[in-house]
C-alpha positions as CSV (number, residue, x, y, z in Angstrom):
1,X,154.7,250.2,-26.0
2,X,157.0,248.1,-24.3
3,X,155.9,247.7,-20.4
4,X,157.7,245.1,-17.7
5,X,155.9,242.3,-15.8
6,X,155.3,243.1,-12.5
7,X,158.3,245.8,-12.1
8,X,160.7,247.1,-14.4
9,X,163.8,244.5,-14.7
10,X,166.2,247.3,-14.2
11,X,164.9,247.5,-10.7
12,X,166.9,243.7,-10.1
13,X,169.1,242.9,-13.1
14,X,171.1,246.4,-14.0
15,X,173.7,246.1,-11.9
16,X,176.4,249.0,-12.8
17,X,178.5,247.7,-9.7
18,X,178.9,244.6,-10.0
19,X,182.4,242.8,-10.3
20,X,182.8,240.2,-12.5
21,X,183.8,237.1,-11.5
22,X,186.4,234.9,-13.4
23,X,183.9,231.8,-13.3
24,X,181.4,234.0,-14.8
25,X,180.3,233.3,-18.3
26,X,180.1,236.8,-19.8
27,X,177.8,237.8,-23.1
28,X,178.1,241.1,-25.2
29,X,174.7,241.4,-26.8
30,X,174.1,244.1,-29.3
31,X,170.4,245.9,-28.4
32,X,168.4,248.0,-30.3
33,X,165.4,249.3,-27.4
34,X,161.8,250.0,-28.9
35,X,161.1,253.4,-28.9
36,X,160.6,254.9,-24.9
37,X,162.5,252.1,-23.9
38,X,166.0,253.3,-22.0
39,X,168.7,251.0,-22.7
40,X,169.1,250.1,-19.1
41,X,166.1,248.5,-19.1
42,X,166.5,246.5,-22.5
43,X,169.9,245.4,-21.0
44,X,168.1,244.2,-17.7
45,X,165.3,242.5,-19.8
46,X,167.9,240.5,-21.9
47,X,169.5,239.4,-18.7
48,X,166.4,238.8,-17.2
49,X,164.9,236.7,-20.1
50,X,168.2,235.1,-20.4
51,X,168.2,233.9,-16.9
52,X,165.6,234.1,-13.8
53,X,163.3,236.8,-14.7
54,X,160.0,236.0,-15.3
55,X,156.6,238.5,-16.2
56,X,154.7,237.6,-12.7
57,X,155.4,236.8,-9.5
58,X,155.7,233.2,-8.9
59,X,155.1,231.6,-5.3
60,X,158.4,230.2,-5.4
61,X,160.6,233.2,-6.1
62,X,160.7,232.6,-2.2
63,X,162.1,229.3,-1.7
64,X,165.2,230.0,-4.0
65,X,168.0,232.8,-3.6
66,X,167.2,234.6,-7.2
67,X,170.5,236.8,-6.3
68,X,172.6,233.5,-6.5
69,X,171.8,232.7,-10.1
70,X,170.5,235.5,-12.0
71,X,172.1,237.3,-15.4
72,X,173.3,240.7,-14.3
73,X,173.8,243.5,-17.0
74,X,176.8,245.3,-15.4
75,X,177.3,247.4,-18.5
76,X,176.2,249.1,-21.4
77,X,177.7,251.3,-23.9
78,X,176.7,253.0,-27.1
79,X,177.3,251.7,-30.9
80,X,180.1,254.1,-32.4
81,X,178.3,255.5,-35.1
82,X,174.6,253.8,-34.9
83,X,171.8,255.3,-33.4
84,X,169.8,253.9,-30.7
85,X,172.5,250.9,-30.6
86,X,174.5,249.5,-27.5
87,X,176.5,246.6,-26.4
88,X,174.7,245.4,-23.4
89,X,177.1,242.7,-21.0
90,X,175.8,240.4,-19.0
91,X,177.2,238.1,-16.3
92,X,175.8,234.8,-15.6
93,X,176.8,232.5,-12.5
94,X,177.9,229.0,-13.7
95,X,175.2,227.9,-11.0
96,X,172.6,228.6,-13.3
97,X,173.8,225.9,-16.0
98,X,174.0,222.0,-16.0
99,X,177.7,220.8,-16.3
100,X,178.5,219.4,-19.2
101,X,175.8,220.8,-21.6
102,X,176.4,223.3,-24.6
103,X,172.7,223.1,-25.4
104,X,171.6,224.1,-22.0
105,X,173.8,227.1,-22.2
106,X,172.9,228.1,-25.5
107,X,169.6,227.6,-25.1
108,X,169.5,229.5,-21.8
109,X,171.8,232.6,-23.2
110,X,169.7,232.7,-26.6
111,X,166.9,230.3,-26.7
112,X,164.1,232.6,-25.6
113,X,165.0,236.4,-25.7
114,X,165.2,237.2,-29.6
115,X,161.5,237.9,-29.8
116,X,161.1,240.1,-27.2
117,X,159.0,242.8,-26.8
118,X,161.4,245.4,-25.0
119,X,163.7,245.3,-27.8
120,X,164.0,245.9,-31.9
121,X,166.4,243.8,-32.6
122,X,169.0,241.6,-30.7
123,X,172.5,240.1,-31.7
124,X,174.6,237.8,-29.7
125,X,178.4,239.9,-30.3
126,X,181.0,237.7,-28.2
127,X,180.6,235.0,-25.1
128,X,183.5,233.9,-22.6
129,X,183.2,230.7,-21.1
130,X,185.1,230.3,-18.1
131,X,187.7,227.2,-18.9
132,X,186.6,225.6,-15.9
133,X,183.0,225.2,-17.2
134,X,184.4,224.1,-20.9
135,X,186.0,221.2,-19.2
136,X,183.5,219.8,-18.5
137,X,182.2,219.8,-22.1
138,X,182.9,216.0,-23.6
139,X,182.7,216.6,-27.0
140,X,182.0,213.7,-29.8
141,X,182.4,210.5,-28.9
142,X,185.3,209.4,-31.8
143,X,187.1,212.9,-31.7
144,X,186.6,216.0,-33.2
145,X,188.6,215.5,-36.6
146,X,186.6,212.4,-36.7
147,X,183.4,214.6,-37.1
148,X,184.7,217.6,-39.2
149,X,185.9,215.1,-41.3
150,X,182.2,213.7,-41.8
151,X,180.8,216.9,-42.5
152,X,183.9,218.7,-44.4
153,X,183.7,221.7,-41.9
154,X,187.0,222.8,-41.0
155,X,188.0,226.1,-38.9
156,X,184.5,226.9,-37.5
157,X,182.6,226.0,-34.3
158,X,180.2,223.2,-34.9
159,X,177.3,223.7,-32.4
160,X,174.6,220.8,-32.2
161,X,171.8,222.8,-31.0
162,X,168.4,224.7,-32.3
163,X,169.8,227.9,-33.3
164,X,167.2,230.9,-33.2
165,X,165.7,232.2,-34.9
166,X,164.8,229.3,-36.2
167,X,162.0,230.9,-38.2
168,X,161.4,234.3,-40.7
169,X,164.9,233.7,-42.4
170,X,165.9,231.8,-45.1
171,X,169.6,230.7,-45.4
172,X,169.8,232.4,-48.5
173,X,168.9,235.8,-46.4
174,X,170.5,234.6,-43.2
């Protein structure tokens, strides 16, 4: 079974009471929990993962405020219809990302909690980023009907970063 690092993430990232913030960026992940796992605790671990949480204690959890930048799952709910299913939100704190980056934030947000060992099976549902952190996106250099043009890719995001999993699925199957 599925057991935390050094305590159970639910201890420091569920957060029922928390209030968003309008500079927040805010994720609704999809979670199916392993068996014996309550679905607080996979919505803590993917904020966790996602953010500042780590599985030991490290000597410099000290020198830095972790309640300044870490992912907080304010909310879960149930999947209509699907068993052991729920939509998990989390807040993030535009502290925790480098200005300017779509890969930083993607790769923060997704990069490392899809193989996780608290949870089934994990799907990124819907992300809001705050306008004031999308300003400070540049986008391509010559314009971006310069580059759908290029590729022929009209009415779809086009993302330039490793999207996960990157492995197990063909594109065929994907």
């Amino acid at each position: 079974g599925f057991k935390a690092g050094v305590k159970d993430y639910k201890l420091t990232y569920y957060t029922p009471d928390y209030k968003t913030k309008d500079t927040d960026i805010l994720a609704a992940f999809r979670v199916t929990p392993q068996p014996g796992v309550p679905p607080e605790e996979a919505g803590a671990a993917v904020a966790a993962e996602s953010s500042t949480g780590t599985w030991t204690t490290v000597w410099t959890d000290g020198l830095t405020s972790l309640d300044r930048y870490k992912g907080r799952c304010y909310h879960i709910e149930s999947v209509v219809g699907e068993e052991n299913q729920y939509i998990a939100y989390v807040a993030y704190p535009l502290d925790l990302f480098e200005e300017g980056s779509v890969t930083n934030m993607f790769t923060s947000i997704v990069g490392n909690v899809f193989g996780f060992k608290a949870l089934r099976a994990l799907r990124l549902e819907d992300l809001r980023i705050p306008t004031a952190y999308s300003k400070t996106f540049q986008g391509p250099p010559h314009g971006i009907q310069v580059e759908r043009d290029k590729l022929n890719k009209y009415g779809r995001p086009l993302l330039g970063c490793t999207i996960k999993p990157k492995l197990g699925l063909s594109a065929k199957n994907y």
